[in-house]
Backbone bond lengths (Angstrom), bond angles and torsions (degrees), N, CA, C in turn:
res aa  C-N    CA-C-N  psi(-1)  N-CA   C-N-CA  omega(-1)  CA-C   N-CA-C  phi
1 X - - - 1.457 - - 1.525 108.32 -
2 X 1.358 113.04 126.09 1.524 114.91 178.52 1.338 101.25 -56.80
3 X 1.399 103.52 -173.46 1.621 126.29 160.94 1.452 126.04 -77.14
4 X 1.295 116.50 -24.27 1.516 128.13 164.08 1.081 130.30 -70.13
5 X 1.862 112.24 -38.96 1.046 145.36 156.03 2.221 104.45 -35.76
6 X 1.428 89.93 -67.00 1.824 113.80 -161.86 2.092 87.08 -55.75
7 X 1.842 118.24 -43.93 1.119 109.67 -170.33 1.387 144.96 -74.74
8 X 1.642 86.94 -26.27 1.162 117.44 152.38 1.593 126.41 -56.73
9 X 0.990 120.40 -53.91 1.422 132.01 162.54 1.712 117.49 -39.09
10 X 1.262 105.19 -58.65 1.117 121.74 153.49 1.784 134.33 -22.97
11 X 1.475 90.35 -69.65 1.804 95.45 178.35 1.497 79.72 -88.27
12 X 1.050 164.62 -67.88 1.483 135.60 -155.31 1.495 106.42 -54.65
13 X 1.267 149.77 -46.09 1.176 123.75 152.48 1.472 136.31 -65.90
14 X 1.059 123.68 10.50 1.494 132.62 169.02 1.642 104.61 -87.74
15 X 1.365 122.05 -40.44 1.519 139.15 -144.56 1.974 74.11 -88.06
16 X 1.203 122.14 -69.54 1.435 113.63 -160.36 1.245 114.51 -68.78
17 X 1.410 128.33 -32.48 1.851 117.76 148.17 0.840 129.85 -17.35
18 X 1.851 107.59 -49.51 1.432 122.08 -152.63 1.735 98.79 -92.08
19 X 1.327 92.96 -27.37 1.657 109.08 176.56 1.413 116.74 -57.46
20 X 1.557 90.83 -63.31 1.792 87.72 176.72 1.384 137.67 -79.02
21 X 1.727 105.06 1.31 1.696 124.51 166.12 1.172 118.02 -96.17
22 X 1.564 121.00 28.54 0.896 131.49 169.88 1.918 115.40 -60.54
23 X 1.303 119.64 133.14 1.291 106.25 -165.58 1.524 129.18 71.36
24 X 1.243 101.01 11.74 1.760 94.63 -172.17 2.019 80.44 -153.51
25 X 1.806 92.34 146.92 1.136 104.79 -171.02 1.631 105.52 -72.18
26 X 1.629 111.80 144.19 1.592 116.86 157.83 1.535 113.65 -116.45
27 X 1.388 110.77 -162.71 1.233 134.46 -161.25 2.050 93.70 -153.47
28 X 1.715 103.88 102.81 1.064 104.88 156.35 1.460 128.16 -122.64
29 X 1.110 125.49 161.58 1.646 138.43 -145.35 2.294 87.78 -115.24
30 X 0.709 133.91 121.14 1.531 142.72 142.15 1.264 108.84 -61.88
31 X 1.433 123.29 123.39 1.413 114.95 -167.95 1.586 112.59 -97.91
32 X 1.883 102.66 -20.81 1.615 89.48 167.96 1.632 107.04 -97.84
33 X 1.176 127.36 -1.44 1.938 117.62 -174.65 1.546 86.53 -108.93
34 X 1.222 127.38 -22.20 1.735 111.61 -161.38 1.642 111.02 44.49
35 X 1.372 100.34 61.85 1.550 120.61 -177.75 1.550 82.11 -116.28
36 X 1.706 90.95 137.38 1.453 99.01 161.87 1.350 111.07 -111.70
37 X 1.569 101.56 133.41 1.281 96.66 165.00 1.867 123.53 -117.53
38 X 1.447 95.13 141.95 1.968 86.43 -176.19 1.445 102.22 -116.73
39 X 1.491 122.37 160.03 1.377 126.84 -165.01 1.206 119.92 160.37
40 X 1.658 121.69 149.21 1.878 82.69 -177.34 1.869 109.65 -110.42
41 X 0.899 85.70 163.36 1.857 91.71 -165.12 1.647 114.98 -64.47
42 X 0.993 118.06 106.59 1.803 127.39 179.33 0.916 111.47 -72.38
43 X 1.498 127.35 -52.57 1.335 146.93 -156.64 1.516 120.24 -142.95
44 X 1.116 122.53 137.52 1.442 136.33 -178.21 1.497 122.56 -130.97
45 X 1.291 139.84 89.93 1.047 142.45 -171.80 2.036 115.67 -106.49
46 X 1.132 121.12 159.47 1.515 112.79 -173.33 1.397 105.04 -59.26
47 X 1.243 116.27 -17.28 1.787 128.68 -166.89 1.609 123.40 -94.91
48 X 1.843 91.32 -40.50 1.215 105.25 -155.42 1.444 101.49 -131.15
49 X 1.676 131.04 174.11 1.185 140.37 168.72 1.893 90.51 -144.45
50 X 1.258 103.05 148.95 1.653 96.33 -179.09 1.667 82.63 -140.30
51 X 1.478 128.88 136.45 1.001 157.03 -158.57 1.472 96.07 -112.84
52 X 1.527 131.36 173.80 1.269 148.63 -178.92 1.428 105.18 -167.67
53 X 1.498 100.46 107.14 1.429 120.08 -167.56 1.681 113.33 -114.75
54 X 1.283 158.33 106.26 1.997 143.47 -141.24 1.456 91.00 9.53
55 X 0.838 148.64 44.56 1.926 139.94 128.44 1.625 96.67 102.96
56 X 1.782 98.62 43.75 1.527 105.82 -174.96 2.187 81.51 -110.45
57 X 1.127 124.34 152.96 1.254 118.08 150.89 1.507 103.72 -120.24
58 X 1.488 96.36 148.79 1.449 122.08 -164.45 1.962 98.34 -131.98
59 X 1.794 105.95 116.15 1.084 106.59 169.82 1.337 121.99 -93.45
60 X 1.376 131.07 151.38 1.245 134.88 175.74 1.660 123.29 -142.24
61 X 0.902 112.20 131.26 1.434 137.14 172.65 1.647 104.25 -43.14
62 X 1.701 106.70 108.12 1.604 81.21 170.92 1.603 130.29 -85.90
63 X 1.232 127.96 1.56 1.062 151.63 143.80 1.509 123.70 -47.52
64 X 1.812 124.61 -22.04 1.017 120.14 -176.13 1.657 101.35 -117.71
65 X 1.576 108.43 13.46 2.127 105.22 -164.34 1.892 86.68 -117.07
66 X 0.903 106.11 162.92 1.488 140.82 147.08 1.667 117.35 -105.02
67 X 1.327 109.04 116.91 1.890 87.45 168.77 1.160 93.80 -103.78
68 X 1.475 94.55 162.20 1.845 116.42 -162.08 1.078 84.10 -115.96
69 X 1.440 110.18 163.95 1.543 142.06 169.47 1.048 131.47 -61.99
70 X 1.213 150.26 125.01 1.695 145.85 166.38 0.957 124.90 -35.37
71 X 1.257 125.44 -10.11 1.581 137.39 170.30 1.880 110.68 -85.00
72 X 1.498 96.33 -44.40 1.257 98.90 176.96 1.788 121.20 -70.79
73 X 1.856 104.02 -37.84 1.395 103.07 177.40 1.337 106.00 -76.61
74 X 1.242 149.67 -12.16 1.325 157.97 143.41 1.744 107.54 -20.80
75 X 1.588 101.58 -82.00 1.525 123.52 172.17 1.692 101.29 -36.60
76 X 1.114 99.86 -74.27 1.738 115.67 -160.89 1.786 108.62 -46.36
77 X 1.253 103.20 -39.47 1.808 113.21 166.68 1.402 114.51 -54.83
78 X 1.439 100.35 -56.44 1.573 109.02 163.58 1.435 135.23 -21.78
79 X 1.743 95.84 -57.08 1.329 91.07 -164.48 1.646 111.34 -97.58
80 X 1.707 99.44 -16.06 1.325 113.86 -171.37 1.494 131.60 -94.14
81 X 1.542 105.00 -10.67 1.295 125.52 -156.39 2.061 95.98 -110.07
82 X 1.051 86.47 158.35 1.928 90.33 173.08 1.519 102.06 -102.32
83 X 1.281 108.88 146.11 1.322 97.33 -179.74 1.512 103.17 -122.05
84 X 1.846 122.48 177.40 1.470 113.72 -148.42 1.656 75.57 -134.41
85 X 1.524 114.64 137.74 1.305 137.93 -170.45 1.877 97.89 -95.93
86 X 1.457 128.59 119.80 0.757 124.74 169.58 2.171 108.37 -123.62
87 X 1.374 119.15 152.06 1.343 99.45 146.79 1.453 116.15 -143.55
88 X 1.061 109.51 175.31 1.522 124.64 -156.72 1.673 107.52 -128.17
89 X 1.328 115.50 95.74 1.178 104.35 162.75 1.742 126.73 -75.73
90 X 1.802 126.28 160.99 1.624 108.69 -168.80 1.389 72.69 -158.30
91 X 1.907 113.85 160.73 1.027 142.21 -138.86 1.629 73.77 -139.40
92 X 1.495 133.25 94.11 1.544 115.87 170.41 1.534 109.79 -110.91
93 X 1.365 120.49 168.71 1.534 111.00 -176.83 1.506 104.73 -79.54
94 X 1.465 115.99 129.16 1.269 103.12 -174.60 1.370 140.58 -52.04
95 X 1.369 115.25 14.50 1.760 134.56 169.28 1.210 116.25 -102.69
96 X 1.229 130.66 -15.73 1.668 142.56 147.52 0.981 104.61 -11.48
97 X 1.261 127.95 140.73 1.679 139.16 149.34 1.785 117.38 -93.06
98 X 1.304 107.16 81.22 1.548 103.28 -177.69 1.434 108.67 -46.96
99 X 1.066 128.81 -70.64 1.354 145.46 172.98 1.712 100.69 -13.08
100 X 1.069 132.15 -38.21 1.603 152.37 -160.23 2.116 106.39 -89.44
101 X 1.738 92.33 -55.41 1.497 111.34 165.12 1.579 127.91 -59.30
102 X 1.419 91.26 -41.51 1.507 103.56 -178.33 2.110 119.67 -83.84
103 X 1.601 71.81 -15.22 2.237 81.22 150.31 1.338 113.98 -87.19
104 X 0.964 140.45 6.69 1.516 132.59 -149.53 1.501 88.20 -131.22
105 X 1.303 125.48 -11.75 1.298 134.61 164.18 1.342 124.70 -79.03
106 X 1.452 119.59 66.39 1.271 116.19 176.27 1.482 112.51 -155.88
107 X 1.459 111.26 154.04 1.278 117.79 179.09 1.451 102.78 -169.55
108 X 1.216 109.32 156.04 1.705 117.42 161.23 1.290 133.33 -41.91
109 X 1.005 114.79 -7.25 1.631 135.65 177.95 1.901 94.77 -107.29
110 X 0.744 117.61 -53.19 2.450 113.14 159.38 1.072 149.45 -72.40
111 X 1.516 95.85 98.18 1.609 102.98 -171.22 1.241 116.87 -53.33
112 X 1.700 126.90 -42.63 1.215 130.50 174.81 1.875 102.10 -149.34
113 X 0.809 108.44 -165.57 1.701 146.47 164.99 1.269 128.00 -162.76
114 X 1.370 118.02 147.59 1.395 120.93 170.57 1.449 122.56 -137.99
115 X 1.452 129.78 -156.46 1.518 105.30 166.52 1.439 75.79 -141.23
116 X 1.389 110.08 147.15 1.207 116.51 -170.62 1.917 111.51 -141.12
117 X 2.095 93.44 10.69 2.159 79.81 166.89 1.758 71.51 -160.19
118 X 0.959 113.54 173.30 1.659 145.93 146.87 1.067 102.67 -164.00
119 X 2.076 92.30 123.17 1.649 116.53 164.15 1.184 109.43 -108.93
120 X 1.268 119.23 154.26 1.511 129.57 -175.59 2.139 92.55 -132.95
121 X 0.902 117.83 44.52 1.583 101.48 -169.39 1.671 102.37 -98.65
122 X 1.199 92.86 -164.58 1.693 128.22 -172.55 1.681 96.81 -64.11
123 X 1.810 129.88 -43.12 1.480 118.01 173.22 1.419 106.58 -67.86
124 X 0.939 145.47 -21.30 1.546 144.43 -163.55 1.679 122.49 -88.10
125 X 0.942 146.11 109.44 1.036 146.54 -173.64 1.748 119.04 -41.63
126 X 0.969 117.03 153.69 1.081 121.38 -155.82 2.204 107.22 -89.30
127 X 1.495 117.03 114.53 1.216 120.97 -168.98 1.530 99.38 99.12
128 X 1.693 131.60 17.05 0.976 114.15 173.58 1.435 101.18 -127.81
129 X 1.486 112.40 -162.47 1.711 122.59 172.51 1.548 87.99 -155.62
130 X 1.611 98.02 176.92 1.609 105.83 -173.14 1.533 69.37 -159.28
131 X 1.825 88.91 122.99 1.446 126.26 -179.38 1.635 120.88 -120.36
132 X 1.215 127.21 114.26 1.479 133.32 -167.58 1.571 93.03 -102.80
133 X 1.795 99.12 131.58 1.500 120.85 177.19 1.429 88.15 -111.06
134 X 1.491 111.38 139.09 1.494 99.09 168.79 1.877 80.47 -123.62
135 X 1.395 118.40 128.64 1.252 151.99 151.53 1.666 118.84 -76.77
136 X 1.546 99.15 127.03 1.352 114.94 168.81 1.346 126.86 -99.96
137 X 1.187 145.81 81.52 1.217 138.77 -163.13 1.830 113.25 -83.88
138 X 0.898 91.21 170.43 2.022 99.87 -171.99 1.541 91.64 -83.96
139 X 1.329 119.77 139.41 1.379 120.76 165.26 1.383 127.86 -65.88
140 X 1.377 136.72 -11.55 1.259 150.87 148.93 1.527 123.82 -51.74
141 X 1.602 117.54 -6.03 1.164 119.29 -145.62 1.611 96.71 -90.60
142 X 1.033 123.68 177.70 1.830 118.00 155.90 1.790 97.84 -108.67
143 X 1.438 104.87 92.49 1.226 137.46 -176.00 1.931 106.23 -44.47
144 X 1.399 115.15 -35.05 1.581 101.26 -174.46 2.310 101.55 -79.84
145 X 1.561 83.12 -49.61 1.559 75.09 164.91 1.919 155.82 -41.68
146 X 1.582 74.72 -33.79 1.766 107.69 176.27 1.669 97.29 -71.59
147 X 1.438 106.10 -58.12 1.684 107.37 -172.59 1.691 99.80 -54.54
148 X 1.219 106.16 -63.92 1.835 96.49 -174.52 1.395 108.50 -49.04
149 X 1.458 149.04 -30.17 0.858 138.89 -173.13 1.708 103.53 -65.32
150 X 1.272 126.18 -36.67 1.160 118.76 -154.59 1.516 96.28 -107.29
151 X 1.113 110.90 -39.35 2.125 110.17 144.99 1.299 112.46 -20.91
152 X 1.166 96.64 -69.32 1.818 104.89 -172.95 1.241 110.31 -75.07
153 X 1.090 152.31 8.68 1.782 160.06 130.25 0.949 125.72 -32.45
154 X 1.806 93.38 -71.25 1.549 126.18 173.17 2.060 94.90 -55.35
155 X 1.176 126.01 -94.62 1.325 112.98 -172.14 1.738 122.85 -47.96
156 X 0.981 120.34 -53.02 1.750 110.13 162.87 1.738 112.69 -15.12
157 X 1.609 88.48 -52.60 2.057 96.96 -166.77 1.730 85.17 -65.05
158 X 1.200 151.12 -21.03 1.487 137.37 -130.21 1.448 122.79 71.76
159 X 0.724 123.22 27.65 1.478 119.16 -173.45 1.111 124.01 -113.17
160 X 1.311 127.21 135.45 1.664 136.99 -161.96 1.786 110.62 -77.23
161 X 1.360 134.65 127.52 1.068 118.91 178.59 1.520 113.95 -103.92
162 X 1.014 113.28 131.48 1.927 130.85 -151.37 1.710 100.45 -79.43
C-alpha cells in the first residue's frame, strides 16, 4: 500500500469519527499549531468539521485535526476547565454502603465525588445516617440540570434528600 493509499485511509477514518460524534462533544488536536480544540460537532462535511464552542462555531479542516479520545477530552477538561463544588446531603438506611452509592455517582458532566460527613445523631431518625456527597461538576455543565440528575439518583434508589 502506497503512502496515499495509508492517507487516505487515514482521513476516511477520521471523517467517520467525526461522523458518528455528530452532536456529542469531542476533543480535536490541530496537527500544525497542536491547538486543541473542544466543542460539539454540528456539522460534518468531506472538507470540513465545524465545532460549537458558548454558541461560537469554529471551522476546521479535516485534513489539518486529529480527533482525540474520550479519555484524553476527559483529562484535558480536567485540567483546563473550573469545576463547580456541589453537596448532597441523603437520609440512607444505616446498613447502606455509601462507598457503593457514591460509585453510582458518575457521569460525563463529574469530575469526581466524595463523601465528606456521616451523621448518625439525635436529628436523624432512628436505623438511619445522613451522608454528605460533595460532587464536582465540570464547569461547562448546565449546573441546575447536572444537580437534578444526581437528585434523581438519589430518589430513584429511594432515598430521602436532607
Amino acid at each position: 500500500m502506497g503512502r496515499s493509499d495509508k492517507a487516505i485511509m487515514a482521513l476516511t477514518r477520521e471523517l467517520r469519527k467525526l461522523k458518528n460524534a455528530i452532536g456529542k462533544e469531542v476533543a480535536l488536536k490541530h496537527i500544525y499549531t497542536n491547538k486543541i480544540h473542544v466543542g460539539r460537532v454540528i456539522e460534518v462535511t468531506p472538507d470540513e468539521v465545524i465545532l460549537e464552542k458558548k454558541n461560537r462555531k469554529i471551522k476546521l479542516k479535516i485534513y489539518n485535526i486529529e480527533v482525540l479520545s474520550k479519555d484524553f477530552l476527559r483529562k484535558w477538561k480536567e485540567k483546563n476547565l473550573p469545576k463547580i463544588k456541589r453537596d448532597f446531603s441523603v437520609l440512607l438506611p444505616i446498613n447502606a454502603e455509601e462507598k457503593v452509592i457514591k460509585e453510582l455517582i458518575s457521569s460525563e458532566e463529574i469530575v469526581s465525588c466524595e463523601i465528606i460527613d456521616i451523621y448518625k445523631g439525635k436529628t436523624i431518625p432512628n436505623g438511619y445516617k445522613s451522608v454528605t456527597f460533595r460532587v464536582y461538576f465540570f464547569g461547562d455543565v448546565d449546573i441546575k440540570k447536572s444537580e437534578e440528575k444526581v437528585l434523581n439518583l438519589f430518589k430513584s434508589l429511594g432515598y430521602e434528600i436532607r
